[in-house]
N, C-alpha and C positions, 0 to 999 in steps of 0.2 A: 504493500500500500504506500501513494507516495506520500512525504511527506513536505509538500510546498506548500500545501494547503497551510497550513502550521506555520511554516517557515514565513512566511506574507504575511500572516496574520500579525505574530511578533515583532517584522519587521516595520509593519504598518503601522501598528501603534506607538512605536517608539519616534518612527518617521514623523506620524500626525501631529504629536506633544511638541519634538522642535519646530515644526513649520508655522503652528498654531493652528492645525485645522481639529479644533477642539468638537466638531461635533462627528468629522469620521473618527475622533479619536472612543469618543463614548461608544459610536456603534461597533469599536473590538471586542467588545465588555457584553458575557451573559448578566441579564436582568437580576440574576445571586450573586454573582461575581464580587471577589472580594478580594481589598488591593491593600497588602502593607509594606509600605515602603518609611524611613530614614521619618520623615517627617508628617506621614499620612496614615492613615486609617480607617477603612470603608470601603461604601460600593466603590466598580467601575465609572460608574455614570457623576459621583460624586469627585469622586479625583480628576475625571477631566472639567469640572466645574470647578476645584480646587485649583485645578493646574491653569487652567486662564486666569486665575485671580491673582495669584504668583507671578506669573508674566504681565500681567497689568502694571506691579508694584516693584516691576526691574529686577525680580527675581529669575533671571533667562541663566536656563543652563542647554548645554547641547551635549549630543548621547552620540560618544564614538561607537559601533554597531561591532561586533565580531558576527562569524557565523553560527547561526541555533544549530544545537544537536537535538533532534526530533527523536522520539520513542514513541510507538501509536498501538496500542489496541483498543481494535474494536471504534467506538466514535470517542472516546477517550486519549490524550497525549499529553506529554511532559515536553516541555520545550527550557532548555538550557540556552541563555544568552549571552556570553561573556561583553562585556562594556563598559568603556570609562565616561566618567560623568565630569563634565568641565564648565567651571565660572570663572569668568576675569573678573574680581573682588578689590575694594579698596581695604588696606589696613594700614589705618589710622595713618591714611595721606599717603600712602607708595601702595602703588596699583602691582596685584598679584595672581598668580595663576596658580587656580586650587582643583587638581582633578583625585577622583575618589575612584579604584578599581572595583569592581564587584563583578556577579553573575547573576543575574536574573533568571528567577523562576518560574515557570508559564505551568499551570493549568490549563487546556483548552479540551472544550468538548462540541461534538460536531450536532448541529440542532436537526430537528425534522426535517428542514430547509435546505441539508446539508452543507450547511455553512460553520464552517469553525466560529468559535468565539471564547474569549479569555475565562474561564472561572475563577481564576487565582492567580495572582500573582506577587513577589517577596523578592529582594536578593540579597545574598550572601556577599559579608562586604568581604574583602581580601586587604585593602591597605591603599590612604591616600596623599597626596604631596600638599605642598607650598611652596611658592620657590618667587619671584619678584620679578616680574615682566622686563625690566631693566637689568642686565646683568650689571653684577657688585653694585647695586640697591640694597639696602637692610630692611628686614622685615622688622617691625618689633612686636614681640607676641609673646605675654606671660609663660612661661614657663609650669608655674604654679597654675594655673587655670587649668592649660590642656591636662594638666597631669587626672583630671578629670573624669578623663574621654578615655574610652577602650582605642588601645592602636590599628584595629584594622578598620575604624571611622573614625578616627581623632579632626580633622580637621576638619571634615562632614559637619559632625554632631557642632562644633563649636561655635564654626560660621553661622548653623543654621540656627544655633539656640541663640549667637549673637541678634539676629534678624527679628528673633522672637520667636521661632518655632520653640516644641518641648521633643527635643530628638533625647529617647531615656538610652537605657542600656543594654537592652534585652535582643537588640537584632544579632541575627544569624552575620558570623563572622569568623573570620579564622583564628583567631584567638580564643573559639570556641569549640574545637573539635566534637565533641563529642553530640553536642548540641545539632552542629550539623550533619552528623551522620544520620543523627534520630531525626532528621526535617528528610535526609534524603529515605529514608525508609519509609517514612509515611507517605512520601510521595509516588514512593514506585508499589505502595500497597494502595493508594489510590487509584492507579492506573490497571491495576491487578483488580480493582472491585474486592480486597483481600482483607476482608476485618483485620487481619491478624498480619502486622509488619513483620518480611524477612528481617534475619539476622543481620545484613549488612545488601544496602544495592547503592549502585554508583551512576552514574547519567555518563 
């Protein structure tokens, strides 16, 4: 079975979010669909109504894309996304560039319509930068603050709580091994229809 279906869907939405076409972006999203990400929590249809209101107030970031690895049974599939997340940010007067690595996780399930559409989606942070659009510019940035932030979102979490967002501590990251093996088992026991998670599955 192919899996491009999938593969477009994931890549659409991520597309729609940068370009701002906020309302193909809602139509990626089952009606259950539910989306947590760094700074959000809820439906589909709400995060792209969240994510316009963000880019309204110059919160614009852009989604460098890798290729989805698709896994499909049945109208059911997991879609794996690797992607860096990037804002050029001011810190306190010297303009900076802050990208956050992760992988995005897709639920998608195929409707009566035969049309895929997102039920879930999360990702797993891996580790992000700061560094000063200006080379030998100085950033200056407490030290004592970040010590705050988990390392595989530290600069994520700090900017965006700076903004005013409440980014807590609880996301999937690599600093949490274990945490993420038990997100991937549930994932691939969803896919499975398997009340019961294998011991160990990998994307």
């Amino acid at each position: 079975m192919s899996a491009d279906g999938v593969t477009q869907l994931v890549l659409r939405e991520r597309q729609s979010r940068d370009r701002g076409r906020y309302t193909g972006m809602a139509a990626c999203f089952a009606d259950d669909s539910m989306v947590q990400m760094s700074w959000f929590t809820g439906s589909g249809a709400e995060f792209a109504r969240q994510t316009r209101a963000v880019a309204g107030r110059g919160g614009y970031a852009v989604h460098r894309l890798g290729t989805p690895a698709v896994r499909i049974e049945g109208d059911r599939a997991l879609a794996e996304l690797p992607l860096i997340i990037e804002w050029r940010i001011d810190v306190h007067g010297t303009e900076a560039d802050l990208a956050s690595a992760c992988r995005s996780q897709y639920r998608a399930q195929r409707g009566t319509d035969g049309h895929w559409r997102v039920a879930r989606t999360t990702s797993i942070y891996e580790k992000d930068t700061l560094v000063p659009v200006l080379p030998g510019a100085r950033l200056t940035v407490d030290p004592e603050e970040l010590a705050r932030y988990r390392p595989s979102y530290r600069f994520l979490a700090w900017y965006l709580n700076r903004k005013g967002y409440t980014v807590g501590d609880h996301h999937l990251g690599h600093d949490r091994t274990e945490a993420v093996a038990e997100h991937y088992r549930a994932e691939h026991a969803w896919l499975r229809q398997d009340p019961t998670p294998a011991a160990s599955a990998t994307l």
